[in-house]
Structure formats: structure tokens, C-alpha cells
N, C-alpha and C positions, 0 to 999 in steps of 0.2 A: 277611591278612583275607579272608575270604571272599567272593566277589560280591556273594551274596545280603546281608548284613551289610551290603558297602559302599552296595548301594542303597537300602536301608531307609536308612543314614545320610543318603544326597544327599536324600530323597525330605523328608527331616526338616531341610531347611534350605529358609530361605526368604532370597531376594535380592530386596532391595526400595530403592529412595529411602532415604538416611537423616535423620533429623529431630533436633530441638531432645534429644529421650530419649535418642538413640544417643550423646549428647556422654559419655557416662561411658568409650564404647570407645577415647579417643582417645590415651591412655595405651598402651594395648594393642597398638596401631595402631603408632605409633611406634617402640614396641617390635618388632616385627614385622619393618617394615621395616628398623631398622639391624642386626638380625640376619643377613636374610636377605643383605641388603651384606658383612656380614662372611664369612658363610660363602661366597657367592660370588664373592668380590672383585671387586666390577666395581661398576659405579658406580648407585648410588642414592641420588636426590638425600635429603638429609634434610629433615623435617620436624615441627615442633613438635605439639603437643598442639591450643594455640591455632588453629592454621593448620587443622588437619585439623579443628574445632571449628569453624570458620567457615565450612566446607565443608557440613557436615552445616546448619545453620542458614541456607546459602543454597538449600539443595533442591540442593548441585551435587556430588553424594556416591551413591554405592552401598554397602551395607551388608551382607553376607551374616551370618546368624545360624541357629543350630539350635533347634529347640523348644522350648528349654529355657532360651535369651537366651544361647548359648555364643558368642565370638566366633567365626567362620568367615572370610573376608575382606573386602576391601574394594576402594574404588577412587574417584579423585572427578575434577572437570573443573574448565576454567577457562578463560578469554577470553581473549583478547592482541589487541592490534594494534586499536581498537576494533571488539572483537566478531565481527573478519573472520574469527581466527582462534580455535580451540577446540584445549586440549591435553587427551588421554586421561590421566591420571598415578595414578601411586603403587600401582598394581596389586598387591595382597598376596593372598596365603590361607596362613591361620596352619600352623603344621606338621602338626600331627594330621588337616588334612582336604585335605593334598594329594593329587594324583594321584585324583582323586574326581570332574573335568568341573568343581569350582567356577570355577574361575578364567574360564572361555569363558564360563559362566553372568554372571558379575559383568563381564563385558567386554560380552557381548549389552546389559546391561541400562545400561551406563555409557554404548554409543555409539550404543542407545535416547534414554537422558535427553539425550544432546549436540546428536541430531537434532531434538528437543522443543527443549529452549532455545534450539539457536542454526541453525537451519533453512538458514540461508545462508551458514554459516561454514565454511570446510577446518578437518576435525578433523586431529589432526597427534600422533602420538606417536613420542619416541625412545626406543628401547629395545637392549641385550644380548642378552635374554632369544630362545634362537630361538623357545620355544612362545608365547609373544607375538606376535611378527612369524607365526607361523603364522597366528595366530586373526587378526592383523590384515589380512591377504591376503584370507580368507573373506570378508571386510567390504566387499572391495574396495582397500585401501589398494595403496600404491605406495610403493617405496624411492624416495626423491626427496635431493639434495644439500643442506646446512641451510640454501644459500640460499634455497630455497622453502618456506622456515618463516618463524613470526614472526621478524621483526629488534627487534620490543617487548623491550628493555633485563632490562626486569622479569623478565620469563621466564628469560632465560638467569641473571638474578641466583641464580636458585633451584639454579642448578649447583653454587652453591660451597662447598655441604655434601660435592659428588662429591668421592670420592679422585684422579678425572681432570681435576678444574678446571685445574690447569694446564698441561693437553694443549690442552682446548678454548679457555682464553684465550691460549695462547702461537699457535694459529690464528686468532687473532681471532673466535672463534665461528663459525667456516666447518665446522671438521672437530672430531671427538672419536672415541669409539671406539664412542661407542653409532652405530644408522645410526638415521638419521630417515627415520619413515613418512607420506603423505599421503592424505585421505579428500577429494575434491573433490566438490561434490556435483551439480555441473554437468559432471561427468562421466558421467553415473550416472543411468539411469530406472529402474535397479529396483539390490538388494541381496539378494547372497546369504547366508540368514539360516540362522545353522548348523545349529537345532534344527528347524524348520520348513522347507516349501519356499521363498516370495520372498515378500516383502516389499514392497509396493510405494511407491516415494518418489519427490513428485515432483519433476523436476528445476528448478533457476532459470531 
């Protein structure tokens, strides 16, 4: 595909908050991701329609869409530990608009919305994925051992859709194969913000 084509295509999608409308994607969604598992064998956790459903209707969701209501990707958050902790998850962009910058777009905007809801919480994602862990460095994150992640039950419960679940329970939830990244924000007077130059956030 041609540059010019591909930027016209990114220019024509828009990543925003997803809402109570976006619930028809969540099908789509799911689908997505246990593809994108299969074809990479490595582990992504699953998730229901519903689950991704309650995301969108809690404001706790990023939505990527083309002009034309096409799905593009996604991406959504969640709490742990009360609320000390925030996990980045489910990071998708559907096949046809990969390798286009979405993915860094719906991550800008996913650990935007995290900073908004949860201002004094370490955002925390684990991930395979190295162009993940790329964008998550930009951010500021840190490869950290899972014990400075949440130990909330709940969380690691959502592993056990992974093909690795029984790496990471036969560690007792200490190790798996994804690594775990941290976003401390008492760490942190400012953030490097990929699209723009800095960003300014202020510290606890």
C-alpha cells in the first residue's frame, strides 16, 4: 500500500473513549483478540463480549474507529488492589489496519484515560508483545518482577483463559513468560509523550 493511501487511511480514523454505542464492537473485539493468540501463540488472556461490554459502559475502554464506523482497535483498563493499582489490557488493532501507528495511538490515549481516573495509582501492564513494551518505555514504564504488581487475586484470575496459566500458577503467580511492566507516578514530573513533545503531570 502506498504511504500516501496509508495516511489518508490513519487520518480517517478516530481513537476516542468508548461508550454505551460502541457495545455492538464487543463481539468483534473478542474475536480479534483470540485470533491474534492463536496466530501468535503466546498468551492472551481471553475475554467475553460482556466483560469488554462493561468496559465500554464504565468510560474504562479506548475504541479506535474509521469514518465510516469500521472497527480499528481497542484497548481498556481496570483497578486492582483498591484502586492503588491500574492495568493497561487487551491491546488489539484488527488486521487490515495494522502496521499504520494505531496501536501507539490507542495506547497514548488508553494511559491518557488511566491518568484521568486513577491519578495516583501505578499503571502496570504484562505483556509478549516487544512493540508493546516499546511504546510502554516512551511512557516511562519499567520491567519490574510480578512481585511489584498487584497481588489482588482477581487480576491474575483473568490469566486462566492464557495457554501459560499453568507456567504462571505452577510459580505461584511470581513468574510467567509475559514480563511485567510498571508506570509509578511518583516517579515522574513529567512524561514522554510520543506524538508531541512533554507532557506535563504532576507528581504525588
Amino acid at each position: 500500500m502506498h504511504s500516501e493511501k496509508i495516511e489518508e487511511i490513519v487520518m480517517d480514523i478516530q481513537v476516542m473513549v468508548a461508550q454505551e454505542c460502541h457495545t455492538c464492537y464487543a463481539g468483534q473485539i473478542c474475536e480479534e483478540i483470540f485470533i491474534s493468540s492463536q496466530e501468535r501463540r503466546t498468551g492472551i488472556a481471553k475475554r467475553s463480549p460482556e466483560y469488554i461490554m462493561e468496559k465500554m459502559r464504565a468510560g474504562k475502554a479506548v475504541i479506535a474507529l474509521t469514518d465510516t464506523g469500521e472497527f480499528a482497535g481497542f484497548s481498556y483498563i481496570e483497578s486492582w488492589g483498591g484502586k492503588s493499582f491500574v492495568a493497561n489490557s487487551g491491546l488489539i488493532v484488527a488486521h487490515k489496519f495494522r502496521g499504520m501507528g494505531i496501536a501507539k495511538r490507542i495506547k497514548e490515549q488508553t494511559f491518557i484515560l488511566s491518568r484521568k481516573l486513577f491519578p495516583d495509582a501505578k499503571i502496570f501492564s504484562i505483556t509478549t508483545g516487544a512493540a508493546v513494551m516499546k511504546m510502554n518505555y516512551e511512557f516511562g514504564f519499567r520491567p519490574v518482577p510480578y512481585a511489584e504488581l498487584t497481588d489482588d487475586p482477581e487480576f491474575w484470575k483473568g490469566c486462566e483463559g492464557c495457554r501459560h496459566f499453568d507456567i504462571l500458577k505452577s510459580h505461584d503467580y511470581k513468574m510467567c513468560i509475559c514480563t511485567g511492566l510498571l508506570y509509578d507516578p511518583k516517579e515522574h514530573l513529567t512524561i514522554h509523550h510520543p506524538d508531541e513533545d512533554l507532557v506535563k503531570v504532576e507528581a504525588v
